[in-house]
C-alpha atoms as an extended CHARMM CRD file, in Angstrom:
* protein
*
        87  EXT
         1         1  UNK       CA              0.0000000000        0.0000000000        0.0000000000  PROA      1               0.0000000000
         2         2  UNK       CA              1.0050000000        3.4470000000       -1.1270000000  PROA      2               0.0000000000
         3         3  UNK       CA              1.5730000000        5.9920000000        1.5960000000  PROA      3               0.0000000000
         4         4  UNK       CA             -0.2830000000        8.7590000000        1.3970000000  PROA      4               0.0000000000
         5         5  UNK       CA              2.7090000000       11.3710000000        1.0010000000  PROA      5               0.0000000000
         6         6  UNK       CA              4.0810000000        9.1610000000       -1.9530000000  PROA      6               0.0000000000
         7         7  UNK       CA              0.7750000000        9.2650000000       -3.1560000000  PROA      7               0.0000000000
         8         8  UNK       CA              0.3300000000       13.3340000000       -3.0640000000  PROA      8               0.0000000000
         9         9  UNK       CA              3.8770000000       13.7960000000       -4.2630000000  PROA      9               0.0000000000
        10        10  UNK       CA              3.3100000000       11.3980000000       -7.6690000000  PROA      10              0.0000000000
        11        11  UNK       CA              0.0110000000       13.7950000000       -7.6340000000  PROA      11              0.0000000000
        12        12  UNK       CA              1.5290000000       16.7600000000       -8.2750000000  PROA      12              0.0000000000
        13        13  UNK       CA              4.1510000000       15.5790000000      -10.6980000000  PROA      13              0.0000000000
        14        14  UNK       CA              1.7070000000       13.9960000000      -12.5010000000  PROA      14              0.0000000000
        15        15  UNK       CA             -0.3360000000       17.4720000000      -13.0470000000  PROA      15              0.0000000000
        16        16  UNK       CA              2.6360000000       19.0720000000      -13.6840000000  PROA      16              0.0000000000
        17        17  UNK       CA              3.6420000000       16.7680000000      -16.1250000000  PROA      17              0.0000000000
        18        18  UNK       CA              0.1340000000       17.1460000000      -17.7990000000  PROA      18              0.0000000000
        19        19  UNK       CA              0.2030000000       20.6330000000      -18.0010000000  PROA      19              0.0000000000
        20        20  UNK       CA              3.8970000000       20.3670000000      -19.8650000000  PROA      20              0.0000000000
        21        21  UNK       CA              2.4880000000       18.5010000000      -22.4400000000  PROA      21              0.0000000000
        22        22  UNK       CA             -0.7410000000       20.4870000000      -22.6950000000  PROA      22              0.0000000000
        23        23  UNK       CA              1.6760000000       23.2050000000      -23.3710000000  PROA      23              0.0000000000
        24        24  UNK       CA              4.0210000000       21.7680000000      -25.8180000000  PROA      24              0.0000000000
        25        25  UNK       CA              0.9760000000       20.8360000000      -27.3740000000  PROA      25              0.0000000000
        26        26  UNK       CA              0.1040000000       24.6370000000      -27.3800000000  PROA      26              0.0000000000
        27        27  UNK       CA              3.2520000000       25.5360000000      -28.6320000000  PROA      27              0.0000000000
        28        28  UNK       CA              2.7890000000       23.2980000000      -31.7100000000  PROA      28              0.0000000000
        29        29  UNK       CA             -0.9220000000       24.1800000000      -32.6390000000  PROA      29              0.0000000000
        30        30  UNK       CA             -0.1090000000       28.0620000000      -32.5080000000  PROA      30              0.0000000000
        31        31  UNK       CA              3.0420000000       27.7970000000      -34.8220000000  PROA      31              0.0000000000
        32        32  UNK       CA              4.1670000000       30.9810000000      -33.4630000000  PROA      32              0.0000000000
        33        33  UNK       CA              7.2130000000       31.9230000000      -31.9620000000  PROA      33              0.0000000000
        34        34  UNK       CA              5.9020000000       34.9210000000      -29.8100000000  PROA      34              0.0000000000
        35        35  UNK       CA              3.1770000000       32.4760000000      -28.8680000000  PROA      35              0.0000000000
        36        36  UNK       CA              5.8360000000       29.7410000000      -27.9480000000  PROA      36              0.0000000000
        37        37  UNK       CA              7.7090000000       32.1170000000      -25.8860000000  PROA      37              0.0000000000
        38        38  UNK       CA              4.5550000000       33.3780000000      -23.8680000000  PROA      38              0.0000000000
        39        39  UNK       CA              3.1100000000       30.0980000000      -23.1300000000  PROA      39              0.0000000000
        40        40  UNK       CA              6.5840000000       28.7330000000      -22.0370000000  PROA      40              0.0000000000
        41        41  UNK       CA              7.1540000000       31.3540000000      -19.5830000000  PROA      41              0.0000000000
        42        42  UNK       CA              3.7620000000       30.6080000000      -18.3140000000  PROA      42              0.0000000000
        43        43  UNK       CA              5.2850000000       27.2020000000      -17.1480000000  PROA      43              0.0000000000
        44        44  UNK       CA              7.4690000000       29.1780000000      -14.7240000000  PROA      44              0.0000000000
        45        45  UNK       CA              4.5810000000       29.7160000000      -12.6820000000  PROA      45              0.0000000000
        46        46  UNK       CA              3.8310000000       25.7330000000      -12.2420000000  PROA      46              0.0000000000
        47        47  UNK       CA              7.3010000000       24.3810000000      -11.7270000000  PROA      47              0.0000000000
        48        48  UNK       CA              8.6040000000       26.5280000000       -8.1460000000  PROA      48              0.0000000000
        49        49  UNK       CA              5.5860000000       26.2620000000       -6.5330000000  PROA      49              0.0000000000
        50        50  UNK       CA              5.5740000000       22.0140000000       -7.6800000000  PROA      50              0.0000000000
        51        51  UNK       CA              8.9350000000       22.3970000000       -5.9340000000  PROA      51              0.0000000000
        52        52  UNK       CA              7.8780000000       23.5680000000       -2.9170000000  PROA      52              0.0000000000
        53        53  UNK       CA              4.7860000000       21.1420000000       -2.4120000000  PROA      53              0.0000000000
        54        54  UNK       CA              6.4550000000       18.2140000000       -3.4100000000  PROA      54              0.0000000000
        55        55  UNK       CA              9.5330000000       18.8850000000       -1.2060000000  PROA      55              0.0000000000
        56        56  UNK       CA              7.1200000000       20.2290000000        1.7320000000  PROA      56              0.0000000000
        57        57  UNK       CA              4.7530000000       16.9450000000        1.5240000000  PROA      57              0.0000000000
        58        58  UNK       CA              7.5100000000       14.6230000000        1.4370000000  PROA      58              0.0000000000
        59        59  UNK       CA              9.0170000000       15.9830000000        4.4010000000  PROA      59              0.0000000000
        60        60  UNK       CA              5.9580000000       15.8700000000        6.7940000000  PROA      60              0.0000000000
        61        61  UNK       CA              5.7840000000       12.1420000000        5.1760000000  PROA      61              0.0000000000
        62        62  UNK       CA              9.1530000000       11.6560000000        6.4460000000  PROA      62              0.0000000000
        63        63  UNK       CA              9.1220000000       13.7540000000        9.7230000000  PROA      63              0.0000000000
        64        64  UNK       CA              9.0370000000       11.0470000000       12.1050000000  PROA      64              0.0000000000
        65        65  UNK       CA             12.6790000000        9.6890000000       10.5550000000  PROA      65              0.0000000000
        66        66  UNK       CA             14.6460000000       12.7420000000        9.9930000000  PROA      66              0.0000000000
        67        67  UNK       CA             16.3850000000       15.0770000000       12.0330000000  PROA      67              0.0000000000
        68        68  UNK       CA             15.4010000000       19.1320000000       12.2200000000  PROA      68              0.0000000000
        69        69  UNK       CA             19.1840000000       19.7010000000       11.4100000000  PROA      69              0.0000000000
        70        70  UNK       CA             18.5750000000       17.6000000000        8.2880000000  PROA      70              0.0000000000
        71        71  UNK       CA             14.9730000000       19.3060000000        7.6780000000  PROA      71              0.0000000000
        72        72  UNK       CA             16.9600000000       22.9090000000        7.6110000000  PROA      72              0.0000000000
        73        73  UNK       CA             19.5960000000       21.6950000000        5.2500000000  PROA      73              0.0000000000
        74        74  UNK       CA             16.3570000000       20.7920000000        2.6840000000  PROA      74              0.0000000000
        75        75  UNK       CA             15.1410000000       23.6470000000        3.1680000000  PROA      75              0.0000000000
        76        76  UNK       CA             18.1780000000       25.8050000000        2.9300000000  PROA      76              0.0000000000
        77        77  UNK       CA             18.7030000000       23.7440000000       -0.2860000000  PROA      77              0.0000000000
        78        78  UNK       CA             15.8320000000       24.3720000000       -1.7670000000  PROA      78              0.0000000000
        79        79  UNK       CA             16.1240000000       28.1510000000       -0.8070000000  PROA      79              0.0000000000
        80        80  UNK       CA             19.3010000000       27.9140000000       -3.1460000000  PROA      80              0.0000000000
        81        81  UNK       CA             17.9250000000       26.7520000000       -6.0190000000  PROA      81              0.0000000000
        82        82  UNK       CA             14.9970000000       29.0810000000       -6.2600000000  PROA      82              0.0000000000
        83        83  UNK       CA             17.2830000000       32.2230000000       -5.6570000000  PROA      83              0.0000000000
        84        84  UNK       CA             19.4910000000       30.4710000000       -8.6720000000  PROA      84              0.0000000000
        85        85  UNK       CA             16.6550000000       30.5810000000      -10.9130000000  PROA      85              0.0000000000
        86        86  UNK       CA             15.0060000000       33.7770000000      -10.5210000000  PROA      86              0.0000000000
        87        87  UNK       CA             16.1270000000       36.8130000000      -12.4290000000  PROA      87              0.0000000000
């Protein structure tokens, strides 16, 4: 049996996946580079905030089993990568 974290993290992926393809599909159908661009920096909206749930519900999944030293170092991690992506 699945637990219920693994279950919520797959979840999102799984929309966020969907909405990838939706948009590639978008992408394709308009034919339009101007188009292309604006849909594909709509996909900056889904993909930090995926990120952050995923990462969030996997650590109250695992909260029992991991230290709050390790916790801040995930966090502090994650931190990092969004401040390396933004503009």
């Amino acid at each position: 049996m699945l637990e219920k974290a693994i279950i919520g993290m797959a979840s999102l992926r799984l929309i966020s996946g969907s909405l990838e393809i939706l948009a590639a599909l978008l992408i394709i159908k308009f034919n339009e580079v101007e188009k292309a661009l604006l849909i594909n920096s709509s996909l900056v909206l889904v993909g930090p905030p995926v990120l952050l749930l995923t990462t969030t519900i996997g650590l109250m999944g695992m909260a029992d089993r991991i230290s709050f030293a390790k916790v801040l170092w995930i966090l502090i991690g994650m931190v990092c990568i969004l401040i390396g992506v933004r503009k």
